[in-house]
Backbone as CSV, one residue per row, in Angstrom:
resi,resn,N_x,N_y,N_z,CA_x,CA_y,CA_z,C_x,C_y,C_z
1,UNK,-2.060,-80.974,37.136,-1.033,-81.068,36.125,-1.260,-79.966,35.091
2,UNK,-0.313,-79.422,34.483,0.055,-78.192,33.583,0.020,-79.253,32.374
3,UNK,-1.090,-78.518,31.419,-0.526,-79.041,29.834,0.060,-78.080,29.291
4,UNK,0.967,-78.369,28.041,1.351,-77.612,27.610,0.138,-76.703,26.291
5,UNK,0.172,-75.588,26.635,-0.954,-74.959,26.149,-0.958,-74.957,24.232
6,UNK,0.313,-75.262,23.970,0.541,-75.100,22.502,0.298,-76.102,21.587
7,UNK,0.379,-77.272,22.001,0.571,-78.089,21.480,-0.610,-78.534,20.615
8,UNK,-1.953,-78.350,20.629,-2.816,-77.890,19.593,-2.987,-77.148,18.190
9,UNK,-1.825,-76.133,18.553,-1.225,-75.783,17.318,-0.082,-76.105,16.847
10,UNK,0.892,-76.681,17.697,2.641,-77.075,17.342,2.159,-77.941,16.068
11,UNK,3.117,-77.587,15.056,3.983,-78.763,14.376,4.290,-79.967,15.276
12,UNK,5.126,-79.787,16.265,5.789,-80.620,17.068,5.540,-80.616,18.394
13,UNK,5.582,-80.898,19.451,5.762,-80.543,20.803,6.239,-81.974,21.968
14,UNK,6.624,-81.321,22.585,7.307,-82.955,23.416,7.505,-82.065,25.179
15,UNK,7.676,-82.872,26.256,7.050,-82.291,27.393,7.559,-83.044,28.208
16,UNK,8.813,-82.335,29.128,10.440,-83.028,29.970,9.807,-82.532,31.246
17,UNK,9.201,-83.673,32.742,9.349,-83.457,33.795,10.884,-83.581,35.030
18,UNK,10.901,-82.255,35.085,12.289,-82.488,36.027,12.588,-82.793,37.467
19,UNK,12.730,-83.293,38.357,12.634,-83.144,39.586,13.552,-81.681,40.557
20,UNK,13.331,-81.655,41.503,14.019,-80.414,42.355,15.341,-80.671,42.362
21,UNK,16.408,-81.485,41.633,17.396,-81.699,41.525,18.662,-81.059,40.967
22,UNK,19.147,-80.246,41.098,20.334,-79.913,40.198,20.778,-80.333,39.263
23,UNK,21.427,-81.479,39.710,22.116,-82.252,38.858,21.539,-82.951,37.647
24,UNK,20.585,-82.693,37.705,19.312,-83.001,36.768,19.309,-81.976,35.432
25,UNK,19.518,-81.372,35.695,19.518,-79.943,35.031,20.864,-80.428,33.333
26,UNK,21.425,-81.143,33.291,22.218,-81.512,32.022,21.416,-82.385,31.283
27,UNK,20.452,-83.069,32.025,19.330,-83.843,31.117,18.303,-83.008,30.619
28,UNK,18.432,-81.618,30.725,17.430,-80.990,29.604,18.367,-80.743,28.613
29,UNK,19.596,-80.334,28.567,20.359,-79.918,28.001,20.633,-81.067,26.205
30,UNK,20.430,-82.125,27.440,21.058,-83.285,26.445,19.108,-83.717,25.384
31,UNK,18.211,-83.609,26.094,17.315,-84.290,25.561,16.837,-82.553,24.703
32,UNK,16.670,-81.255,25.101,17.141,-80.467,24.653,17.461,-80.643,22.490
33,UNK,18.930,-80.812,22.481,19.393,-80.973,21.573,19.065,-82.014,20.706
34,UNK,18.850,-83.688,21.557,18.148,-84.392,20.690,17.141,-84.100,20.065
35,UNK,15.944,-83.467,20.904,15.017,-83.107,19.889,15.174,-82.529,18.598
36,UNK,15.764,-81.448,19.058,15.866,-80.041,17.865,16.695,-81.161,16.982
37,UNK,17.607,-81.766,17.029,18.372,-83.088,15.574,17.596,-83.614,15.329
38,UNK,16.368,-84.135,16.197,15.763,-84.962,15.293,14.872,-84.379,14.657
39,UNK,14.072,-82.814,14.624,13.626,-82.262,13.927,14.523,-81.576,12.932
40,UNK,15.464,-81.116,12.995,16.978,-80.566,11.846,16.496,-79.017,12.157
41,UNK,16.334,-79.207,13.772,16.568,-77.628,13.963,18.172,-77.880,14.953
42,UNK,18.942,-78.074,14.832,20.417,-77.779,15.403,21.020,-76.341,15.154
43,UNK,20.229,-75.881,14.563,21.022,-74.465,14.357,21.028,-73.678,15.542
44,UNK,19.483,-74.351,16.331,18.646,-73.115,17.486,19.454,-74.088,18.604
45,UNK,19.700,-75.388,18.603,20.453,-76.010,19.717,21.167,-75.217,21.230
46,UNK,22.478,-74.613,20.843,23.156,-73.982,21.558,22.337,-72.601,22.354
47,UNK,21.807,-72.095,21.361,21.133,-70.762,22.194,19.857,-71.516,22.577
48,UNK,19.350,-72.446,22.427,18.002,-73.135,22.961,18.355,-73.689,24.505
49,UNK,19.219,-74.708,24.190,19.796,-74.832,25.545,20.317,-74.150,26.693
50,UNK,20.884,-72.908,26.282,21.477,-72.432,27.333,20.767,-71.865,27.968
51,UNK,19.461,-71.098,27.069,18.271,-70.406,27.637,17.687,-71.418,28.557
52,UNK,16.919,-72.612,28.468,16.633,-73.463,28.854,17.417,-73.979,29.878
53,UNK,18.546,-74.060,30.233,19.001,-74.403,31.293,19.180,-72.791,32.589
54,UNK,18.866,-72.014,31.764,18.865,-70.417,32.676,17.795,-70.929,33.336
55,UNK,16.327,-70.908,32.870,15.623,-71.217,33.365,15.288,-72.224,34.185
56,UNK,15.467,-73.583,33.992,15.097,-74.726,34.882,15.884,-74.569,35.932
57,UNK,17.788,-74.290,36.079,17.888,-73.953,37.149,17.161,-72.341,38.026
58,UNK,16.488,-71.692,37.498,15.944,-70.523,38.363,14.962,-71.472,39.293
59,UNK,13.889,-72.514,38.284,13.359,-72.594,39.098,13.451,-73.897,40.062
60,UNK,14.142,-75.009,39.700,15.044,-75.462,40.883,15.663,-75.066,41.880
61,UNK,16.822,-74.187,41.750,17.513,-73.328,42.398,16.749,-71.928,43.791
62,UNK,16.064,-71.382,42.594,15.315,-70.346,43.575,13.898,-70.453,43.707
63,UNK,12.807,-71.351,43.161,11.513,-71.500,43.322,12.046,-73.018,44.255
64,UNK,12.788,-73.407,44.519,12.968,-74.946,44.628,11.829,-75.830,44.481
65,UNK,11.914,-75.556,42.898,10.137,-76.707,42.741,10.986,-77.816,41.636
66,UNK,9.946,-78.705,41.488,10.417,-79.397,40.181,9.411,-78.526,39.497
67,UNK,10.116,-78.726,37.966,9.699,-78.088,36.581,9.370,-78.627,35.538
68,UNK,8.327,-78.552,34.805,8.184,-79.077,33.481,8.431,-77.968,32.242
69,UNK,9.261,-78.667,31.472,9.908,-78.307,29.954,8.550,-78.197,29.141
70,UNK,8.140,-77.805,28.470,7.497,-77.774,26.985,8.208,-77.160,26.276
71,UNK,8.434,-77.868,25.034,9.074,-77.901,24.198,8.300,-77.419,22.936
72,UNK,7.698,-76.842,21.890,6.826,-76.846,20.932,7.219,-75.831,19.458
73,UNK,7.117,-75.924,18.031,7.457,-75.718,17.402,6.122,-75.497,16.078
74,UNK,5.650,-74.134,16.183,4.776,-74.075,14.979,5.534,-73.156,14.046
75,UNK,5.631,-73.639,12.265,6.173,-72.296,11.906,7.412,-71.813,11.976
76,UNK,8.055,-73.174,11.955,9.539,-73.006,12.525,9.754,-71.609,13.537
77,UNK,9.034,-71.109,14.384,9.332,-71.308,15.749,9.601,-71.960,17.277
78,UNK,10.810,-71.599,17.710,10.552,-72.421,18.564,10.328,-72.046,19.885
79,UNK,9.362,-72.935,20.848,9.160,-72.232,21.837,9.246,-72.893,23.360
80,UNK,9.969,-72.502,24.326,10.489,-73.002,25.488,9.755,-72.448,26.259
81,UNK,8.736,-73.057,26.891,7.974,-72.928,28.562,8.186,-73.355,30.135
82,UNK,8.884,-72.586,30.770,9.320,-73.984,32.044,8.577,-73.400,32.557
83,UNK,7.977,-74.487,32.810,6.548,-74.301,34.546,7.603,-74.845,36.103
84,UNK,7.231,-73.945,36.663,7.766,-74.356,37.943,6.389,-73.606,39.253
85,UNK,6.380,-74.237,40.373,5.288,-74.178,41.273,5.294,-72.711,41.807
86,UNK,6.002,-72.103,42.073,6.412,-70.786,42.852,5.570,-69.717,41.872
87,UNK,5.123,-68.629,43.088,3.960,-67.836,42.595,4.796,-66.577,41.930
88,UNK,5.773,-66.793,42.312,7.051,-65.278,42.262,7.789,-65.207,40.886
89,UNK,7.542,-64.189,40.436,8.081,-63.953,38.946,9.432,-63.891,39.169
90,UNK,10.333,-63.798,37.832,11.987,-63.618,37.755,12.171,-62.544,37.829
91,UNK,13.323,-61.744,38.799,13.684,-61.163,39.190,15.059,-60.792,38.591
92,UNK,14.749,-59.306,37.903,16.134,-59.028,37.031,16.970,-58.155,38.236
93,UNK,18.172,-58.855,38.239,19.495,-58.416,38.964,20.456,-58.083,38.315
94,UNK,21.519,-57.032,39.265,22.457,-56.785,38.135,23.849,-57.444,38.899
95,UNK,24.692,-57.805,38.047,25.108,-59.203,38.337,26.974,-57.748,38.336
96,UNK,27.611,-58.191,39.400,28.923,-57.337,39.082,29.641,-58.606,38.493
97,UNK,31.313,-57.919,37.888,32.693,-59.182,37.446,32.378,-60.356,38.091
98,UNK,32.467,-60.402,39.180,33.134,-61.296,39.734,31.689,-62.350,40.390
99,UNK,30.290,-62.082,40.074,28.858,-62.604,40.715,29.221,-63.803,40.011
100,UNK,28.669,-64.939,40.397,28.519,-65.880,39.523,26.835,-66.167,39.211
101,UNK,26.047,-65.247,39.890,24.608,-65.713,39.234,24.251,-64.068,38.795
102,UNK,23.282,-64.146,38.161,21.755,-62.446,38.575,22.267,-62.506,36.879
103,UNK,22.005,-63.434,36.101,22.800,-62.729,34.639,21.682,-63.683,33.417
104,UNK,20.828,-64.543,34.481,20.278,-65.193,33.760,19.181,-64.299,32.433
105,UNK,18.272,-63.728,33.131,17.175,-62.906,32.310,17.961,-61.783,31.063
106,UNK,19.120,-61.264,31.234,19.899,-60.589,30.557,20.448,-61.481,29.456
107,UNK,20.860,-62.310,29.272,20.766,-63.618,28.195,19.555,-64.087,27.375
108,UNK,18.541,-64.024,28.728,17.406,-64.515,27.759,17.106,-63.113,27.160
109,UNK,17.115,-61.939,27.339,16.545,-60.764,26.612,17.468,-60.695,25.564
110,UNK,18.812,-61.140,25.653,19.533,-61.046,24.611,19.642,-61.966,23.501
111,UNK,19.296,-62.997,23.888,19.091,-64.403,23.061,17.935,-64.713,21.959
112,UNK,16.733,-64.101,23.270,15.543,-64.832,22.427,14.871,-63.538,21.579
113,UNK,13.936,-64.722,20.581,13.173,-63.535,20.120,12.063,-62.951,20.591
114,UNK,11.565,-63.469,21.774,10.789,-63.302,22.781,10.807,-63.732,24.090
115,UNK,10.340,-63.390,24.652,9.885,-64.316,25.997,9.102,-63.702,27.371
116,UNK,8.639,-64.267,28.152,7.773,-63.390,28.850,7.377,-64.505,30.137
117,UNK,6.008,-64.024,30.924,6.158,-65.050,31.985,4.362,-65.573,32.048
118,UNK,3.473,-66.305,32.050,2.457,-66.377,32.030,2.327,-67.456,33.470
119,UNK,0.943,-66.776,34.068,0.290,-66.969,35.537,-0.230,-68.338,35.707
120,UNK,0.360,-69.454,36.120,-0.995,-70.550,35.967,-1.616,-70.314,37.156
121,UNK,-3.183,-70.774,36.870,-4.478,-70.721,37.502,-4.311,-71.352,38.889
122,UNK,-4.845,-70.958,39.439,-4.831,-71.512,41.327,-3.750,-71.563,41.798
123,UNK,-2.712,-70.455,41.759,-1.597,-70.527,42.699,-0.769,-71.892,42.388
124,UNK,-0.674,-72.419,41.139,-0.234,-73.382,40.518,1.277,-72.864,39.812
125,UNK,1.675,-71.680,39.850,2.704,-71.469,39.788,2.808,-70.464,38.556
126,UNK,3.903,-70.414,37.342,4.440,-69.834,36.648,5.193,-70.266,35.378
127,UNK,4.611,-70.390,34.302,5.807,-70.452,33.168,6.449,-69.460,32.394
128,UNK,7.777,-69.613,32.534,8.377,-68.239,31.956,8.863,-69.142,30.233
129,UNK,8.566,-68.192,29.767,8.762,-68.656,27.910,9.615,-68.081,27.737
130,UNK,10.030,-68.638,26.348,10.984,-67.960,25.510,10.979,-68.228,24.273
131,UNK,10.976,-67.676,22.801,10.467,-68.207,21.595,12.364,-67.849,20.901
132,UNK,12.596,-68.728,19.979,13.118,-68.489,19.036,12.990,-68.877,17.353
133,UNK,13.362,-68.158,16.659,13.160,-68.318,15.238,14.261,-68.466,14.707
């Protein structure tokens, strides 16, 4: 099991297991936003989520793993980790009019105020982050 590595220092932190499901994927969305209200960060809501749902479906979708959310907040930053099992980093594509996917990582570079991808230990997979302020 993956802990979430922050949470030693968070203000806050809270930690959403997802299954390999799709349809699953609106319950980060929704628990997502509850959090950030019940901390009175709603401002970061909309761009938190959408980032967050880029990600969990990548790695549903194309790692087909289940994923865990960390959620964590020091410093009124906030910071989004999805762990998913797959050894294979995200792959920036360029997406034409009419693609309906390859557009995810181009959002998150545009969105966040960071983000990046860190290795877990023993072929245990990958969390790709994303911080906002």
């Amino acid at each position: 099991m993956c802990e979430d590595p922050h949470m030693d220092t968070a203000d806050w932190w809270y930690t959403l297991r997802i299954p390999a499901q799709p349809w699953m994927i609106s319950l980060v969305r929704s628990s997502l936003r509850l959090v950030l209200k019940q901390h009175g960060r709603l401002d970061l809501a909309d761009t938190a989520c959408l980032l967050a749902t880029e990600l969990v479906t990548n790695g549903v979708v194309h790692a087909k793993s289940p994923v865990t959310v960390y959620l964590s907040c020091r410093s009124r930053t906030l910071r989004v980790d999805v762990h998913d099992t797959s050894p294979e980093g995200p792959a920036r594509r360029s997406a034409g009019c009419e693609d309906e996917s390859g557009r995810g990582l181009t959002l998150i570079d545009s969105c966040a105020t960071a983000w990046g991808v860190t290795r877990v230990g023993r072929g245990r997979g990958k969390a790709v982050w994303f911080t906002l302020t």
